[in-house]
N, C-alpha and C positions, 0 to 999 in steps of 0.2 A: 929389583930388590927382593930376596928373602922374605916368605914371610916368617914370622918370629913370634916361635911357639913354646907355651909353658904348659907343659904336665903335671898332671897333680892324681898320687895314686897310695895309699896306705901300706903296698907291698910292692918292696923295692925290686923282684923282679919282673911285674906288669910296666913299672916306669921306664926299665930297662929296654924289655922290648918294645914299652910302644917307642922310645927314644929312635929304637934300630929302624922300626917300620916308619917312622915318618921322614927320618932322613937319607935311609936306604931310597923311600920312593920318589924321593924329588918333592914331599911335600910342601917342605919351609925345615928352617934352623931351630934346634930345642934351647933355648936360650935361658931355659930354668926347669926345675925340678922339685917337685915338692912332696911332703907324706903326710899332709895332713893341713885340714884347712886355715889354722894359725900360720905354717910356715907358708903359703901359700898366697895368703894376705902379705907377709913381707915379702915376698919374692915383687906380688905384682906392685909395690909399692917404690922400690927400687930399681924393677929392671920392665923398660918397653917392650911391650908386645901386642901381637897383630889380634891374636887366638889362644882361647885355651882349652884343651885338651881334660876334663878332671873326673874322676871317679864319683858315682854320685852318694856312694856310705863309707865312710872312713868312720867305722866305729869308737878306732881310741879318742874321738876328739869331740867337743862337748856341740860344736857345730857343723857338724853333716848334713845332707838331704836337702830337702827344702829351706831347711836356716841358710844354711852355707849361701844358695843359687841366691836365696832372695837378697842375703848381703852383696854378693859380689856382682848381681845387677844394680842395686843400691850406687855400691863404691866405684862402678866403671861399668856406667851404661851402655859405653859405646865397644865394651869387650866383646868378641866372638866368642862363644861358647860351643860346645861339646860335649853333652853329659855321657861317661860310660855307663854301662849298669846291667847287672843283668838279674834285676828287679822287673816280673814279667804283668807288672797290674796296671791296668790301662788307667787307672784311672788316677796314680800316680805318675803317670807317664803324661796325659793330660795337664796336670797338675806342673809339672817339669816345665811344659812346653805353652803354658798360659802365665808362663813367668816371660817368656820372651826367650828363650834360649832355642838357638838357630839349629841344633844338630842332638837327637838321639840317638846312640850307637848301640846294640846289643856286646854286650863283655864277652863272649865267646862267637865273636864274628871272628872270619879270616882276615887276614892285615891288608887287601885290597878294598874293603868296604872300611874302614880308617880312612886310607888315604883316601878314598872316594868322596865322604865325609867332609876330610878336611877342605878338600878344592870346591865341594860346591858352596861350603859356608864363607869360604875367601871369597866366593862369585856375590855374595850376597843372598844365595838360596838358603833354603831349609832342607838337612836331611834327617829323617826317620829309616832308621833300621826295617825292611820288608816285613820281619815279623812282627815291631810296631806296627806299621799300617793296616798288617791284617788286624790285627787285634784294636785297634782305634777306628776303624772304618765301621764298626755297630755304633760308632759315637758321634759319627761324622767327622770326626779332625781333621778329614785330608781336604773339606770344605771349610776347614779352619774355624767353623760355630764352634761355642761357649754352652754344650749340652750344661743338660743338668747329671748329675751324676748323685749316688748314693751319699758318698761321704766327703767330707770336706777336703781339703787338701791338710788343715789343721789335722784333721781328725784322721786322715789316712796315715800321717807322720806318726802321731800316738800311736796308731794299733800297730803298726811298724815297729815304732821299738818298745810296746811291752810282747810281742809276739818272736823279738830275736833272745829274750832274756832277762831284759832291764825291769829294774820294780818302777813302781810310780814315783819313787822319791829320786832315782835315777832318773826317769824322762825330766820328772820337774826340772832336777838342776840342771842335764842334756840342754832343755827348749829353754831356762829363764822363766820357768813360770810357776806358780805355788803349785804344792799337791793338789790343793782341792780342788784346782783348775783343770791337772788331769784328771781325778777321779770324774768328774765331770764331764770332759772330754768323753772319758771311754764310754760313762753310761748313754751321752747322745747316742754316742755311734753302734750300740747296742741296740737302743732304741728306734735308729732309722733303720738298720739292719732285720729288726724283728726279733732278735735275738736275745737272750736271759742273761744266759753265763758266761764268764769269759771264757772258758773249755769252748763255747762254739764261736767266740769270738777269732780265739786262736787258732781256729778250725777254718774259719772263715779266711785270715789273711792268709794259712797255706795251701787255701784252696784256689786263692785270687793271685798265687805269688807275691806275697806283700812280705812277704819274711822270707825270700829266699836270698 
């Protein structure tokens, strides 16, 4: 049997071609497609599947990132996942991968490390992108511990999207949560950071690739 695989990507030509690479390599069947995590939810609500394939910032949509994963481990525990991203901060990527999700992929991988991807998470393995590993391996991940890290997984999603653009009253409505909760937010992560301003704050997640 097919495995049976749904995509989910904000731009219609990445859907396209991972659509080609996965079923050009013999991976499994695309049996859905999505652009954003609303239609996504209905897709996986309607239609069975083995594995999902999804993008992990779909900006136009009020639940990306970390909201998204943590729902759709929530709503289908026993889903395969596969986050793209080519979001380079380990400690995000930590964050991804302490939710339970089986496979990190770098977004400007070649389409061989996809299909690699998909089959070892079919097998029940875990894959990480090599340039994850390097970059996780000061953290230990590839001993799977629970370091301690700087900022929270909360609080790295904050400085993430007031660092692509968003005001605070945009993340507010984004995460579901009052403004003063992010203002809040951001001053911890200032605080455990060492840092004053948000100029070095901003400074900070382009230097950590948190905003790329």
């Amino acid at each position: 049997m097919q495995l049976r695989i749904i995509i989910a990507d904000d731009h219609p030509v990445v859907l396209l071609g991972a659509k080609i690479i996965v079923e050009k390599g013999g991976s499994g069947l695309v049996v859905g497609q999505a652009e954003n995590p609303e239609e996504l939810e209905a897709i996986l609500k309607s239609t069975p599947c083995d594995l999902l394939v999804t993008d992990f910032a779909m900006p136009n949509s009020r639940r990306d990132g970390l909201i998204m994963l943590k729902r759709l481990r929530r709503l289908h525990p026993e889903l395969k996942i596969i986050v793209l991203t080519s979001i380079r901060n380990s400690s995000l990527i930590l964050g991804i991968l302490n939710l339970g999700i089986q496979g990190v992929v770098e977004k400007n991988a070649d389409q061989f490390e996809l299909i690699e991807a998909i089959k070892k998470v079919a097998r029940h393995q875990r894959y990480i992108s090599p340039f994850f590993r390097e970059a996780l391996a000061d953290v230990s991940i590839l001993n799977f511990d629970r370091p301690s890290v700087k900022l929270s997984p909360k609080e790295l999603e904050v400085v993430r999207l007031l660092a692509i653009g968003l005001t605070q009253a945009q993340v507010a409505e984004k995460l579901s949560r009052s403004i003063k909760t992010i203002s809040w937010t951001k001053v911890s992560a200032k605080t455990k950071l060492g840092i004053k301003t948000d100029a070095e704050l901003y400074q900070y997640a382009r230097n950590t690739h948190l905003s790329t």
